[in-house]
C-alpha positions in Angstrom: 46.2 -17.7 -36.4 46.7 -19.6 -33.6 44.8 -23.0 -32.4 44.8 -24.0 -28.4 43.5 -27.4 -28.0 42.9 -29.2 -24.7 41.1 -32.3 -23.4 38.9 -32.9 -20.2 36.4 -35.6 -18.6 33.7 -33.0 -18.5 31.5 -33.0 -21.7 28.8 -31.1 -19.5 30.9 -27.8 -18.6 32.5 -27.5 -21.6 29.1 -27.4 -23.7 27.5 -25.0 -20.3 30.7 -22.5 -21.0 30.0 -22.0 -24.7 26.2 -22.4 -23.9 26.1 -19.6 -21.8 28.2 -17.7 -24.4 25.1 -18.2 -26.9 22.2 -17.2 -23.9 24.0 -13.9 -23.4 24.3 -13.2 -27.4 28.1 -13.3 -27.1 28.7 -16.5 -29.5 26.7 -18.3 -31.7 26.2 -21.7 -33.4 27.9 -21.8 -36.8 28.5 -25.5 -37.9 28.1 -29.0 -36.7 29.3 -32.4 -38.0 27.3 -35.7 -37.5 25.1 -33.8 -34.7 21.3 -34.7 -34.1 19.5 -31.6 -36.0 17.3 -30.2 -33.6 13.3 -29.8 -34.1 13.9 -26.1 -33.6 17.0 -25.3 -35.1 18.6 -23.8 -32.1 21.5 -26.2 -30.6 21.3 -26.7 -26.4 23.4 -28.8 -24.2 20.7 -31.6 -24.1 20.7 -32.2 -27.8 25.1 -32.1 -28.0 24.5 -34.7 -24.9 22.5 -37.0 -26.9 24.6 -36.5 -30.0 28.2 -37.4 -28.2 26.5 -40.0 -26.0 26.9 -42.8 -28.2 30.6 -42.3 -28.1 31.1 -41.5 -24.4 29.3 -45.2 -23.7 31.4 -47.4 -25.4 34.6 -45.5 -24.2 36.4 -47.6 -21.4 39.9 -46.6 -21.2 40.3 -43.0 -22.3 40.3 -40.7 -19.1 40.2 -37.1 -21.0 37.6 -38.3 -24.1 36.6 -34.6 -24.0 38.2 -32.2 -27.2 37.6 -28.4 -26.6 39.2 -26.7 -29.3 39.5 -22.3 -29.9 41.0 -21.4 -33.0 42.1 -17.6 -32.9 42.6 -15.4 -36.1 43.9 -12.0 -35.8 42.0 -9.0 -34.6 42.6 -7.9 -38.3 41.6 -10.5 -40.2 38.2 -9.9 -40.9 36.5 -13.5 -42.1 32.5 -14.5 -42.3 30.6 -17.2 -40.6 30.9 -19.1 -44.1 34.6 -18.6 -43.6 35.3 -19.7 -40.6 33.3 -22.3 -40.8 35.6 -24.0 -43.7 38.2 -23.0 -41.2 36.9 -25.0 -38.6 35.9 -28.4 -41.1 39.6 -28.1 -43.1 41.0 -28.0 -39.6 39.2 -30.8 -38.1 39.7 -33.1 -41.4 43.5 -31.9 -41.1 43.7 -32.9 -37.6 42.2 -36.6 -37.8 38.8 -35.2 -36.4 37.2 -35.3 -39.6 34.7 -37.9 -39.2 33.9 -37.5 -35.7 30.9 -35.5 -34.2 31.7 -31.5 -33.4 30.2 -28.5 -32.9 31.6 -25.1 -34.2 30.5 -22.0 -31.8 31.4 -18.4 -33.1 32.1 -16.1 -30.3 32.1 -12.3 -29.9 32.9 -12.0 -26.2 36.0 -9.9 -26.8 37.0 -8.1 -29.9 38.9 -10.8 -31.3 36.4 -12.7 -33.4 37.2 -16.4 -32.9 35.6 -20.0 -32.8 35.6 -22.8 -29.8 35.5 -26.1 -31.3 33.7 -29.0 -29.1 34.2 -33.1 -29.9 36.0 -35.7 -28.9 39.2 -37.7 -28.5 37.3 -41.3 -28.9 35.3 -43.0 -31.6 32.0 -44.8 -32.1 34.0 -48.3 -30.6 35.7 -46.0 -27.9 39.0 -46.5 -29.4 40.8 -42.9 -28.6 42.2 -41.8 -31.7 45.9 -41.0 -32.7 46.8 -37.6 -31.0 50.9 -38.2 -31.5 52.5 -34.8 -32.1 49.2 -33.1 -32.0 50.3 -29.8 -31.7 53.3 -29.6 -34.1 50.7 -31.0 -36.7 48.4 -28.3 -35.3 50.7 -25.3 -36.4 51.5 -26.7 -39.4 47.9 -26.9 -40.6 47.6 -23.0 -39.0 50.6 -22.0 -41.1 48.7 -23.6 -44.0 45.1 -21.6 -43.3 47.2 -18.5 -43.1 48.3 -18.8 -46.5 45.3 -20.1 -48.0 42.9 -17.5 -46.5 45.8 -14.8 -46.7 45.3 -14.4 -42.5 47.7 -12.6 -40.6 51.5 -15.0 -39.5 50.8 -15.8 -36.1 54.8 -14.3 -35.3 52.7 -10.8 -35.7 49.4 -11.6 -33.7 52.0 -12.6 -30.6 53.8 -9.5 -31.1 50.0 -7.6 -30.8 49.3 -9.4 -27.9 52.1 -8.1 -26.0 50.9 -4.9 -26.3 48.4 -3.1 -23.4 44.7 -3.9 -23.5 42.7 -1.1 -24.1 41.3 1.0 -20.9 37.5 1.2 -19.9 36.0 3.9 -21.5 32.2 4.4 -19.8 30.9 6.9 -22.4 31.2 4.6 -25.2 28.9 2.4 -23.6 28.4 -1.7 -23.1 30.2 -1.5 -20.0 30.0 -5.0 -19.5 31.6 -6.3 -22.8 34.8 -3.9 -22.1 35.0 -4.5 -18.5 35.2 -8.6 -19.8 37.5 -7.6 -22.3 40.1 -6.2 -19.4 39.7 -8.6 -16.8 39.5 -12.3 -18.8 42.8 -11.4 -20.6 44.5 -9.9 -17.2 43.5 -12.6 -15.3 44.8 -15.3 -16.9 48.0 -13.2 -18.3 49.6 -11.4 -16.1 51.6 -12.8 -12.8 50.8 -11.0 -9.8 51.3 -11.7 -6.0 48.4 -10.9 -4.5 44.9 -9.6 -4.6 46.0 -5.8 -4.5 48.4 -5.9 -7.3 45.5 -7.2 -8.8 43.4 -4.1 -8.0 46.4 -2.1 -8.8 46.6 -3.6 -12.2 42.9 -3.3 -12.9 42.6 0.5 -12.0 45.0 1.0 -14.9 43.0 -0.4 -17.3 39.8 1.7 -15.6 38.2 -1.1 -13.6 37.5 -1.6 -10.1 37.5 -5.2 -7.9 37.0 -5.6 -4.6 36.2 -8.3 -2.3 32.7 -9.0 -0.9 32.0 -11.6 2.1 28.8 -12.1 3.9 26.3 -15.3 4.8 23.4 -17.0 3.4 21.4 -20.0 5.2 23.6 -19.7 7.7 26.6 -20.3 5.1 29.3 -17.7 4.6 30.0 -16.8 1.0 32.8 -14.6 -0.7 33.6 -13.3 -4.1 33.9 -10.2 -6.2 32.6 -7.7 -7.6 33.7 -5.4 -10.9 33.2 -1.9 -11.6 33.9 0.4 -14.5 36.1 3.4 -13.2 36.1 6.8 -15.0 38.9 9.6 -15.5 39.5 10.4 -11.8 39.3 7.5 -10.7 35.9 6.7 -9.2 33.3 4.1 -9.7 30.7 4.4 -12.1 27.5 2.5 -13.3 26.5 -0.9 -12.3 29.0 -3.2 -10.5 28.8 -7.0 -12.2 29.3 -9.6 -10.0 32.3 -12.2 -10.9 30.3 -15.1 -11.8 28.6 -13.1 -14.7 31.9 -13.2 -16.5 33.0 -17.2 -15.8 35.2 -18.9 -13.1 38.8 -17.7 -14.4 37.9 -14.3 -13.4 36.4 -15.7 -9.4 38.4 -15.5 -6.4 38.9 -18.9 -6.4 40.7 -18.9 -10.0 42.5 -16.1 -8.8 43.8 -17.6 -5.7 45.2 -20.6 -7.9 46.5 -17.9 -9.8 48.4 -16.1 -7.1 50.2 -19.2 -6.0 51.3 -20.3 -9.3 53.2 -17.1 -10.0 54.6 -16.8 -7.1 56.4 -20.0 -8.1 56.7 -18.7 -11.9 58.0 -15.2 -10.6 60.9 -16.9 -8.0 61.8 -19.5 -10.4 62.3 -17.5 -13.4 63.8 -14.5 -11.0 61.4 -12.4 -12.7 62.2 -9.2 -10.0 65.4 -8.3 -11.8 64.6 -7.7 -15.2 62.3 -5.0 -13.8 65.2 -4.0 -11.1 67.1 -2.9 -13.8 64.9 -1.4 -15.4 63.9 1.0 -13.0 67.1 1.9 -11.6 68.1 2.4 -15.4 65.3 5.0 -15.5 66.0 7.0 -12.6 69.8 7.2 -13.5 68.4 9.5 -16.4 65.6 11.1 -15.1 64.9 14.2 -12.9 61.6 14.6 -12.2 58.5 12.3 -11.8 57.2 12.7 -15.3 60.2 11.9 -16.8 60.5 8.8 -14.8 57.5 7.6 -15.8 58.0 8.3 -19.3 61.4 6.6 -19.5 59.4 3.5 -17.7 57.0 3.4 -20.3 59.7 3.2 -22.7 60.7 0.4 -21.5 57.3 -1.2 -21.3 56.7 -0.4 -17.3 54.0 1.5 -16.4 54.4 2.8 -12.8 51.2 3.6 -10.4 51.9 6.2 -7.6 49.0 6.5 -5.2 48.8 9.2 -3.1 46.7 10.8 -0.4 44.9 14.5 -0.3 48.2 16.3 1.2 50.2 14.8 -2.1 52.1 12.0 -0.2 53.0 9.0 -2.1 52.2 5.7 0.2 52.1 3.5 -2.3 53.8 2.4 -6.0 52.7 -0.6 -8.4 55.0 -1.7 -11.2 53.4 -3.2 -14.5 55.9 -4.7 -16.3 53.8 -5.4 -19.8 56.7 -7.1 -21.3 57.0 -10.2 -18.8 53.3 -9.6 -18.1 54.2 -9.4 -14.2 53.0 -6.9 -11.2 55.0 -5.9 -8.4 54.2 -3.6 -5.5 57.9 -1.6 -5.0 58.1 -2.6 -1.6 58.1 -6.6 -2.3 60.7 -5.4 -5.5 62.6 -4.2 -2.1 63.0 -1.6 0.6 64.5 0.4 -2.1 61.4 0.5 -4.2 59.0 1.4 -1.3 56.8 4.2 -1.8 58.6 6.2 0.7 61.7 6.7 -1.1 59.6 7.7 -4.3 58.0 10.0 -2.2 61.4 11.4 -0.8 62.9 11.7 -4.8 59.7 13.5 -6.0 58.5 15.3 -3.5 59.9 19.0 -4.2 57.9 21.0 -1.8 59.6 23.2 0.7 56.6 24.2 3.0 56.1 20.4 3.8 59.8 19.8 4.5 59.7 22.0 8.3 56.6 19.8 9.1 58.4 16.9 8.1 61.5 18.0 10.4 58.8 18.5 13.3 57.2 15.2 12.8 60.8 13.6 12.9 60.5 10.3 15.5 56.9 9.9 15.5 55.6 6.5 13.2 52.7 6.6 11.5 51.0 4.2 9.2 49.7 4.8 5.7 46.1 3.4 4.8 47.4 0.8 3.0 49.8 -0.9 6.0 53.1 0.6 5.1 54.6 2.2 8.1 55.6 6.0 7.4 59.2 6.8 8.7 59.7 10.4 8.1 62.8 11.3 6.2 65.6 14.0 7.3 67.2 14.3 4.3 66.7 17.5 2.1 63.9 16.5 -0.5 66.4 18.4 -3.0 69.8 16.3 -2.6 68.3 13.0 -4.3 72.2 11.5 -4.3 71.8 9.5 -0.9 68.1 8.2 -2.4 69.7 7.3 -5.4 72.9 5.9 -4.3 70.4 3.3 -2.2 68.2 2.5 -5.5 71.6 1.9 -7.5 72.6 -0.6 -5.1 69.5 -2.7 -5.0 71.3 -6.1 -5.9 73.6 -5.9 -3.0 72.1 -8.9 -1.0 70.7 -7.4 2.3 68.9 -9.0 5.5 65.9 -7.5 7.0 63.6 -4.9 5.3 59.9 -5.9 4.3 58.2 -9.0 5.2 55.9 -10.5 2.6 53.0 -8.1 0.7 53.0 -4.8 2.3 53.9 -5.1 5.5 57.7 -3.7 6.5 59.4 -5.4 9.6 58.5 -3.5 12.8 61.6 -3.4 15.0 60.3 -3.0 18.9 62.6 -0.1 20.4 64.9 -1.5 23.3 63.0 0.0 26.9 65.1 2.1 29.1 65.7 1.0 32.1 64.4 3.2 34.8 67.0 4.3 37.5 65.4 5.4 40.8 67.3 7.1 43.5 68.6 10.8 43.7 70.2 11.8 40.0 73.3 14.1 40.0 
């Protein structure tokens, strides 16, 4: 079991997140401590107001008076609403909480069964209360609960959570719920660069994103949109639009998200443990499929896109392990989809075409410029001597996402006058 605590200034979204949980039948009120009791029985964000106000008033000094609290058994541990309510209380008491107004919300959002916790940090005078080693104390009372309710160690459930999230299946139905289950967990997980590793990470988990923009009142809007993806690939049912699944999963979030790990990635040179990996794996392997199994070994999975003629123009790397993304050609020139193409590509009818279109540059549909090869598709040493020597500092290459370096060709100088 593990417990995430954290404190804000904003009683009002806190209480509209778990609210909004409860008005789509995804979480439910289970237990409250020194609340007003409602007329109707049903808990809303008016009555929790009223019931924190008191405190809120007479606090003066305390800038983060707001305690949102989600305590997270494992998928395994199967406990009931009476359950997890003593959970909550014995955890609250534990924590120095005890006496202070909270409410306990059950939520079902994801497959995980857990409980958010909403109070606060300050008393009836507005004195904040003792927090010192808050979260060492927390683990120690999660260690405790374990025991005591025979839960799953909390070692175990990380080791769980490292492993893939499960894939979008559209026959099973509530297409919604499994889409949410991808996408809030990916989102705030893994590290990736930019809005098309994204995408690219998505798709293997069968889901779709893409970027809308247009204008209302003369204002100019974007955001996304999600989609459930079947076996080949294409959109199916519905789309759901981002706000239907909370903020962490809107552009904005995701733009914050994209900067921080581009700071996370270069400062914990995230790049080379999934370097080695890959060169490790094409030292052993012959063929594509045994590429990509040896990858997966390693806890890679590797996305080759291709177009109708079988060309590969582009390659994603999931590294699950240090939950990061990586299109091959920002890993390096040497992991561009063009020289997986070159390794994989085994047939002989294209290779004369190939020679033919020797010279010419074309560009791929996703931005990467197409140089055609003119070595033999069969002698994959000179491809392989290039991937093996990927930590040899070079200059030049690919600039940024997906776009290569385009060097301008010198002109020739025109020489009038008779030629001999």
């Amino acid at each position: 079991m593990v417990a995430k605590i954290s404190s804000g200034s904003l009683l009002y979204s806190v209480l509209a997140y778990n609210q909004t949980k409860v008005d789509e039948r995804m979480a439910m009120v289970i237990f409250t401590n020194r609340m007003i009791e409602p007329k109707t029985g049903e808990y809303d964000i008016a009555v929790c107001m009223r019931s924190f106000e008191p405190y809120l008033l007479a606090n003066q000094r305390t800038e983060k008076p707001v305690l949102h609290i989600s305590i997270n058994p494992d998928p395994n541990d199967k406990l009931s609403e009476e359950q997890l309510s003593e959970i909550a209380q014995t955890y609250m008491d534990k924590m120095g909480y005890g006496d202070q107004p909270f409410i306990v919300y059950k939520h079902e959002d994801i497959d995980r069964h857990h409980i958010h916790i909403v109070s606060l940090r300050v008393d009836e005078n507005g004195r904040k209360l003792d927090h010192n080693f808050e979260y060492k104390k927390s683990m120690n009372i999660c260690r405790a609960l374990e025991l005591q309710y025979g839960l799953v160690p909390a070692d175990q459930k990380q080791r769980q959570e490292s492993t893939p999230l499960k894939a979008v299946d559209y026959e099973k139905g509530d297409v919604k719920r499994q889409v949410a289950n991808v996408i809030r967990p990916v989102a705030q997980g893994y590290h990736f660069q930019s809005l098309k590793e994204y995408k690219a990470l998505l798709s293997f988990y069968n889901v779709h994103v893409e970027e809308v923009r247009g204008e209302v009142k003369g204002k100019q809007y974007r955001g996304l949109v999600y989609s459930a993806l079947n076996s080949t690939g294409e959109k199916v049912g519905n789309p759901f639009n981002a706000s239907s699944f909370g903020k962490s999963v809107g552009i904005d979030a995701l733009e914050k998200r994209i900067e921080k790990s581009v700071e996370i990635i270069r400062h914990r040179g995230l790049k080379d443990h999934s370097k080695k990996a890959i060169v490790s794996a094409l030292k052993s392997c012959s063929n594509r499929s045994s590429f990509e199994k040896e990858l997966a070994k390693k806890g890679i999975t590797v996305l080759f896109r291709e177009n109708e003629q079988g060309r590969i123009y582009g390659a994603t790397f999931i590294d699950h392990d240090q939950k990061t993304v990586f299109n091959g050609s920002r890993l390096g020139k040497e992991f561009s989809a063009n020289v997986f193409n070159d390794l994989f590509r085994v047939p002989l009818e294209k290779v004369e075409h190939t020679k033919q279109e020797a010279g010419k540059e074309t560009f791929t549909s996703e931005g990467e410029q197409f140089e055609p090869s003119v070595r033999q598709p069969n002698d994959p040493e000179s491809i392989l001597g290039g991937l093996l020597s990927v930590f040899i500092p070079e200059t030049g290459g690919y600039n940024g996402d997906n776009h290569p370096t385009i060097r301008k060709r010198k002109k020739r100088k025109r020489r009038f006058g008779r030629q001999m």
